[in-house]
C-alpha positions as CSV (number, residue, x, y, z in Angstrom):
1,X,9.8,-20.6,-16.5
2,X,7.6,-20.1,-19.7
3,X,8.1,-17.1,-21.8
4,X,4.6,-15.4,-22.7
5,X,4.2,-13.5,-25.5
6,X,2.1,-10.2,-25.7
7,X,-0.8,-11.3,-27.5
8,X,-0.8,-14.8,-25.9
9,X,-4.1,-13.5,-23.1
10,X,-6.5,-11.3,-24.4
11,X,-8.9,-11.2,-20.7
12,X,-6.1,-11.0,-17.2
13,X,-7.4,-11.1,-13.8
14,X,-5.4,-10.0,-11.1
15,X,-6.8,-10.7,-8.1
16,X,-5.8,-9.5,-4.2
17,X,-9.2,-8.0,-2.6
18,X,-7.5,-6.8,0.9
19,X,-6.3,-4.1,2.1
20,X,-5.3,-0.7,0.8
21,X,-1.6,-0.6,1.5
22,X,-1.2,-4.5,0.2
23,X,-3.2,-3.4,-2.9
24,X,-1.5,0.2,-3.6
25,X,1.7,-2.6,-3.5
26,X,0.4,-5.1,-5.5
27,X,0.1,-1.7,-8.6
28,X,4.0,-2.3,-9.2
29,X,2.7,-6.0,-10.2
30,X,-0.3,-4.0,-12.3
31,X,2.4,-1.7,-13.9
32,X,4.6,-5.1,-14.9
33,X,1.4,-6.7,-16.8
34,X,0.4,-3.9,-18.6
35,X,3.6,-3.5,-19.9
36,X,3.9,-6.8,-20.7
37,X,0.1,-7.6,-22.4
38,X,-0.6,-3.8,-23.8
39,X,-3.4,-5.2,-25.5
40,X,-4.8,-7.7,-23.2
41,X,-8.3,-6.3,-21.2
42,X,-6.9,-6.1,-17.6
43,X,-9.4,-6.6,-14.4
44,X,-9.0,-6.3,-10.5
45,X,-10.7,-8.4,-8.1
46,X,-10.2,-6.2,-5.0
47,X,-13.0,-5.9,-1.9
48,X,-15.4,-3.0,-1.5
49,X,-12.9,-1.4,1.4
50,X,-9.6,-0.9,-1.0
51,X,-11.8,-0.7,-4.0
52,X,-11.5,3.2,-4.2
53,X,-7.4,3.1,-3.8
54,X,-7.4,1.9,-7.5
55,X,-11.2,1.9,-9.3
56,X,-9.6,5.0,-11.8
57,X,-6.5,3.6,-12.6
58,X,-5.5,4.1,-15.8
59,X,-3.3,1.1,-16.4
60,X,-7.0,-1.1,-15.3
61,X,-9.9,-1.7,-17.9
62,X,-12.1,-3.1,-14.9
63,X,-12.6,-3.3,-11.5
64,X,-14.5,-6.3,-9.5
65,X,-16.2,-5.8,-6.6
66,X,-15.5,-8.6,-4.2
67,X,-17.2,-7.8,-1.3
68,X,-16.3,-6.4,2.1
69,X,-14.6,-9.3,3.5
70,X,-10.9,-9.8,3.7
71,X,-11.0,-13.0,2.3
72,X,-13.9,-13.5,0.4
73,X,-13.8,-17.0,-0.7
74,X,-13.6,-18.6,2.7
75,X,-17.0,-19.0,3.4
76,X,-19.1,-21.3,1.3
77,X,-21.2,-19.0,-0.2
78,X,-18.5,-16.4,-0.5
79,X,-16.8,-18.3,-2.3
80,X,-19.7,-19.4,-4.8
81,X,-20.2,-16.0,-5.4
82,X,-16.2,-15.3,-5.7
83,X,-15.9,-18.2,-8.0
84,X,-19.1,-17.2,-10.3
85,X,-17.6,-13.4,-11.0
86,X,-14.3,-15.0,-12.2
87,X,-16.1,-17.3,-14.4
88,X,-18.4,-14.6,-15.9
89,X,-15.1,-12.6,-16.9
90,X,-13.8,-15.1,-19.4
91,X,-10.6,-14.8,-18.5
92,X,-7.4,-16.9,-20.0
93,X,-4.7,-15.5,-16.9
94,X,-5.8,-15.3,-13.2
95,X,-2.8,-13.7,-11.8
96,X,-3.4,-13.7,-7.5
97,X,-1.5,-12.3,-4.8
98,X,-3.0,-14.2,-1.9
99,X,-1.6,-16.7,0.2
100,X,-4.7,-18.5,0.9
101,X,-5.7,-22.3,0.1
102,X,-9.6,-21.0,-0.6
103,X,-8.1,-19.1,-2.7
104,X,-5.7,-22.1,-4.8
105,X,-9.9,-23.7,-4.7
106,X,-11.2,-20.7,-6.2
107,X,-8.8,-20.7,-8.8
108,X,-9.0,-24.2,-9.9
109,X,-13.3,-23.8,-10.1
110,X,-12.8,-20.9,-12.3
111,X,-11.7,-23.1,-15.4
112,X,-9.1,-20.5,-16.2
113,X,-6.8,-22.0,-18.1
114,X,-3.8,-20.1,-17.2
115,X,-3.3,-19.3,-13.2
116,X,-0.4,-18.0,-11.9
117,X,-0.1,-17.4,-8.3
118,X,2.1,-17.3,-4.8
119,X,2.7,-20.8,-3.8
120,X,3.5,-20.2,0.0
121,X,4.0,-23.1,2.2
122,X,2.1,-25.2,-0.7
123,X,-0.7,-22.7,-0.5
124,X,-0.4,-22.6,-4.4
125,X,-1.6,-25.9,-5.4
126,X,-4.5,-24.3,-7.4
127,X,-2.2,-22.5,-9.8
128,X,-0.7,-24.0,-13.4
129,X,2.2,-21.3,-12.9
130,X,3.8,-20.8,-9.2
131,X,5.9,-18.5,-7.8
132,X,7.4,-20.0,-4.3
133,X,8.4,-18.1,-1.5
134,X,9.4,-18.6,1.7
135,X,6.6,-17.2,4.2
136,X,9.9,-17.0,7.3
137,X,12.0,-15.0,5.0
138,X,11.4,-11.6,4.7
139,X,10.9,-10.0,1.6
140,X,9.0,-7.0,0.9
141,X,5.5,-7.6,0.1
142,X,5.5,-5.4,-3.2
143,X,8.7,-7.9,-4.5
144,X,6.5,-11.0,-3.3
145,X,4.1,-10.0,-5.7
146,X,6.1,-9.2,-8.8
147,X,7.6,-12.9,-8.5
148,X,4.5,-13.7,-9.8
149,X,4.6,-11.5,-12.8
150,X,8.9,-12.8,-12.7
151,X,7.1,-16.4,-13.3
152,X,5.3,-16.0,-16.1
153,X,8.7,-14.4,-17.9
154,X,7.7,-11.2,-17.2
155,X,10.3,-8.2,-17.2
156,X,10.2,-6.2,-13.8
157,X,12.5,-3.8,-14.2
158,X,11.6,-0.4,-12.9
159,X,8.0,-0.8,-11.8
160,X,6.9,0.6,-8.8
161,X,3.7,1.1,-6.9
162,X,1.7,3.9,-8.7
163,X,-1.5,5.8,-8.4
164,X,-2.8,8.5,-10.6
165,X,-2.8,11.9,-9.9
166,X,-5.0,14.5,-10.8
167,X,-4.4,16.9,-14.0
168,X,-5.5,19.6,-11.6
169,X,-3.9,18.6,-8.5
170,X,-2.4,22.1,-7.8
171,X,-6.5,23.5,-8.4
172,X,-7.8,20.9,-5.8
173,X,-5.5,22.0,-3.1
174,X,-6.0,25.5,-3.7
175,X,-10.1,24.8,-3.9
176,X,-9.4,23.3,-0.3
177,X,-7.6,26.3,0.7
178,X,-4.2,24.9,1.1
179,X,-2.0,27.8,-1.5
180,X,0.6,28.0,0.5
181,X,3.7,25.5,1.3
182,X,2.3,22.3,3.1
183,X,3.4,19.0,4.4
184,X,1.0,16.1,5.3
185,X,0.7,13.9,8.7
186,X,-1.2,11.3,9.1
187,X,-1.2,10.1,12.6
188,X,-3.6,7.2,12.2
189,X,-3.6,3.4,10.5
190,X,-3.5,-0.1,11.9
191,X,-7.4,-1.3,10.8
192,X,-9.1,-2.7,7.7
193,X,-11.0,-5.6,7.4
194,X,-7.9,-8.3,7.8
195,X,-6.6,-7.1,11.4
196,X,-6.5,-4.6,14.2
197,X,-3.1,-3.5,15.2
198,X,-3.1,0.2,16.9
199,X,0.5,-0.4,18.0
200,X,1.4,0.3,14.6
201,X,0.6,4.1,15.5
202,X,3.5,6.8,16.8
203,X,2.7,7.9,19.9
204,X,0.9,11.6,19.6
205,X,2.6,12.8,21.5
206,X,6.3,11.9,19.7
207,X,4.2,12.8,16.7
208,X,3.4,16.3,17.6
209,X,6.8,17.4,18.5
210,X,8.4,15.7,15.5
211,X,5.5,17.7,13.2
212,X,6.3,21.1,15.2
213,X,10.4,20.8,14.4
214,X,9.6,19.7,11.0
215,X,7.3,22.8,10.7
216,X,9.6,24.8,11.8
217,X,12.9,23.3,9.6
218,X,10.6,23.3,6.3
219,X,9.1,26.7,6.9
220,X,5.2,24.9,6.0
221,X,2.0,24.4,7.4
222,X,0.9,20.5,8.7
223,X,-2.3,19.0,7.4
224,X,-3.3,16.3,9.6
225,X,-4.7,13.7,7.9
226,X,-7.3,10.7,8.2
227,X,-10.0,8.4,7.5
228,X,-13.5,8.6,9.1
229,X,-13.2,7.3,11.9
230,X,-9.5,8.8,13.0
231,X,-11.4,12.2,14.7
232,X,-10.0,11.0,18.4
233,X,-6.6,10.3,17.6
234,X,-5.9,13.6,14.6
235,X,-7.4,15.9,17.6
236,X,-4.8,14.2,20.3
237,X,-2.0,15.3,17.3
238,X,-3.5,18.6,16.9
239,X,-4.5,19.0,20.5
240,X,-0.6,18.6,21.3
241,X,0.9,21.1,18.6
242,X,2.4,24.2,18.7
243,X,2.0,24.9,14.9
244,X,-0.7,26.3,13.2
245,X,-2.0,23.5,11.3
246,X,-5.3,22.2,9.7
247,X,-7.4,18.5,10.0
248,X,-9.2,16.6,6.9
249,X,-10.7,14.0,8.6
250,X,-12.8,11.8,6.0
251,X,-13.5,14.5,3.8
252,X,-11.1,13.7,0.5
253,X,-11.2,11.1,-1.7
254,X,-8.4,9.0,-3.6
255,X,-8.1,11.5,-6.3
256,X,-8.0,14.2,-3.7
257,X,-5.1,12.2,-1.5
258,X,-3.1,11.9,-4.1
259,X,-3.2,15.7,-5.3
260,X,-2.5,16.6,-1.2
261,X,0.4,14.1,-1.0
262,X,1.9,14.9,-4.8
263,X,1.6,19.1,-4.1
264,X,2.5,18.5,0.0
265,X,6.6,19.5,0.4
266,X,6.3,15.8,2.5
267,X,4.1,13.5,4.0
268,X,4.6,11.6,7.3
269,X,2.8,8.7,7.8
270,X,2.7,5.5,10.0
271,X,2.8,1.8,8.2
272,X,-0.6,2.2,7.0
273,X,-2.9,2.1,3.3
274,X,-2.9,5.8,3.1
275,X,1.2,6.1,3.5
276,X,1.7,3.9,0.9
277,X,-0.9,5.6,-1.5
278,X,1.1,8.9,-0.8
279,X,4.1,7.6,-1.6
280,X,2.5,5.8,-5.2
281,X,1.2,9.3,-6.0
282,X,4.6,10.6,-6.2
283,X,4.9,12.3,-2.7
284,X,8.4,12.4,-0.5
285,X,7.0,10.0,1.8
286,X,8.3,9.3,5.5
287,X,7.1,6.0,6.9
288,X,7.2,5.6,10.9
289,X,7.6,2.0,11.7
290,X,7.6,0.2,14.9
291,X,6.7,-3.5,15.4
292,X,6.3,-4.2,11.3
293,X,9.2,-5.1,9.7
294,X,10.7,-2.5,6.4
295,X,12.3,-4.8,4.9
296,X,8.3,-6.7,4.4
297,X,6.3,-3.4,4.2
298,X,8.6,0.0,3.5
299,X,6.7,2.2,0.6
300,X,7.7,0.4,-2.6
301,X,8.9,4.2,-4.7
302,X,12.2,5.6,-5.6
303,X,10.9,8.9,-3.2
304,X,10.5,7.2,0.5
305,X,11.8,6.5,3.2
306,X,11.2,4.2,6.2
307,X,12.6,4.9,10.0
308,X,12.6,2.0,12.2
309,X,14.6,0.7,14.9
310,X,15.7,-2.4,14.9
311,X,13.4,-4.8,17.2
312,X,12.7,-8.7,17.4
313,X,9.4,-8.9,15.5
314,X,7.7,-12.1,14.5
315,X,9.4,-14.2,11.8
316,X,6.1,-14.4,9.4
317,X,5.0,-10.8,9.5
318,X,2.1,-8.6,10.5
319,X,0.1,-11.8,9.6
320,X,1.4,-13.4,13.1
321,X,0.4,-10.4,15.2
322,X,2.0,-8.0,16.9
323,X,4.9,-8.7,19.2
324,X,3.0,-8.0,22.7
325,X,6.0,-6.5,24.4
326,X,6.2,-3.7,21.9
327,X,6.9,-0.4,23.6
328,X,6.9,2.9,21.7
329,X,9.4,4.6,24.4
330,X,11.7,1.3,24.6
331,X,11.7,0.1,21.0
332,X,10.2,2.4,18.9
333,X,12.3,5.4,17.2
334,X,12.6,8.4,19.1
335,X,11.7,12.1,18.1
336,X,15.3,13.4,17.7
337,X,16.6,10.4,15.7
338,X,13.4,10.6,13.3
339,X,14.3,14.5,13.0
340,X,17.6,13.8,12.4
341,X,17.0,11.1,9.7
342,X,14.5,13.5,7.9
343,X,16.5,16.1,7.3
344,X,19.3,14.1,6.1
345,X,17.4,12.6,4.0
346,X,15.5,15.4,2.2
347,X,19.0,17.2,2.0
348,X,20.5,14.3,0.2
349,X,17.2,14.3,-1.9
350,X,17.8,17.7,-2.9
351,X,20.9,17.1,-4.1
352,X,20.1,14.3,-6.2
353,X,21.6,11.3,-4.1
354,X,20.0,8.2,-4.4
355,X,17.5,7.5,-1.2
356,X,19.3,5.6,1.6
């Protein structure tokens, strides 16, 4: 491992295009580089769908538009295009965080002179500097990612996954008419360009009656929240409650998402882009997980929490599918445990105990 010094790149790429909870990961890797190169001009290549998750982030100088796709250099003139837009940066570091062989192409037609990427499976045979991992041994993502960083000497310690937060978060909120003590659900997740996976979602039904108790035991009112094109499944939720609760549905932006979650008293959230974002604003975050594995995708802060019970999931991760026999009621965590585990856990967090 070669030791870089500060002033050694002056123009960094760090490229991952897809999707919004790998990318609001992949900002622990974005906090490590900045530290690292305060001086260098820092750029993300990210796609056009998780492009708003980190296009004001303060630690960035620029952000690339990649395109809507997933993968954007695996078609030929995808990856013409993909290939010109790192050329016209002038970059001397391509750091990437895909596991792709179009991607090791991309990087050695960019004539960067330094590339430093994830060499899974020898996947990284594009890169001068790689960081090996073993694609049947899981790791969390986020930790994946800052092996990277780890190979070009860089010092780690302490960086998490982090998105800004508003000055005026507390103003927001109260513009939106939310004054009073809040916490945040979000009953959706599973899609973005890469995959469909709806089984990642809690049950509404387990999700209503765990938001009524925790209504109840934290004395606040539940925001459901969602994307677009979550209407059916937030009005199942709220459909199913008892509370007295109230539905953004596609109406915030980043900014505003991470004022709700960073002001909320908690968010609950399944394995999705928009749990993870909550938890990188700051938020104590409660992930619900069922056939994706923690120890691969848990929220990457010092304030969350994941509750999973323990099932046989496929040894590569989400990127081998879901396990087909997955059943909520059988395998997934049930309504009184995840109470149970909540509560412990936000009493222990008000006490100061480290998260379990």
């Amino acid at each position: 491992m070669v030791k870089y010094t500060p002033m050694l790149f002056k123009r960094i790429i760090l490229v991952l295009p897809c999707c919004i909870g790998d990318v609001v990961l992949a900002t622990a890797t974005l906090q490590a580089l900045r530290r690292a190169f305060p001086g260098a001009h820092i750029a993300w290549a990210v796609g056009s769908w998780s492009k708003s998750a980190v296009d004001s982030h303060p630690l960035l100088d620029a952000v690339v538009d990649t395109g809507p796709e997933a993968l954007p250099m695996r078609t030929p003139g995808g990856m013409l295009r993909f290939v010109r837009q790192l050329r016209a940066g002038h970059y001397d570091l391509l750091v990437s965080l895909v596991r792709s062989p179009w991607m090791s192409v991309a990087a050695l037609l960019s004539g960067i002179p330094t590339r430093a990427g994830i060499d899974s499976a020898g996947r990284g045979f594009g890169y001068t500097v790689r960081a090996a991992v073993d694609p049947q041994t899981p790791r969390h993502e986020a930790d994946i990612y800052l092996d990277v960083a780890r190979a070009l000497g860089v010092d780690v310690t302490g960086c998490y996954a982090n998105v800004p937060v508003p000055a005026d978060a507390r103003g927001l909120m109260a513009r939106r008419g939310l004054s009073g003590p809040y916490f945040v659900v979000n009953p959706a997740g599973g899609r973005n360009p890469g995959m469909t996976m709806d089984v990642k979602r809690y049950p509404p039904a387990s999700l209503a009656a765990l938001t009524d108790r925790l209504a109840q035991h934290l004395s606040a009112q539940p925001v459901l929240l969602a994307g677009p094109g979550d209407a059916e499944i937030v009005a199942a939720v709220q459909g199913a409650l008892n509370a007295e609760s109230r539905a953004l549905v596609g109406e915030l932006s980043f900014g505003e998402i991470a004022a709700l979650a960073a002001e909320s008293q908690l968010y609950v959230g399944n394995d999705t882009g928009l749990t993870h974002y909550a938890a990188a604003a700051g938020a104590r975050t409660v992930m619900i997980m069922g056939p994706s594995d923690p120890a691969r995708y848990a929220p990457f802060t010092p304030k969350a929490i994941a509750l999973w019970k323990a099932a046989d999931l496929p040894r590569g991760g989400v990127a081998a599918g879901a396990p087909q026999s997955f059943d909520w009621g059988r395998d997934g965590i049930s309504v009184d445990e995840a109470e149970v585990r909540i509560l412990a856990w936000l009493a222990d967090s008000s006490e100061g105990k480290p998260p379990q």
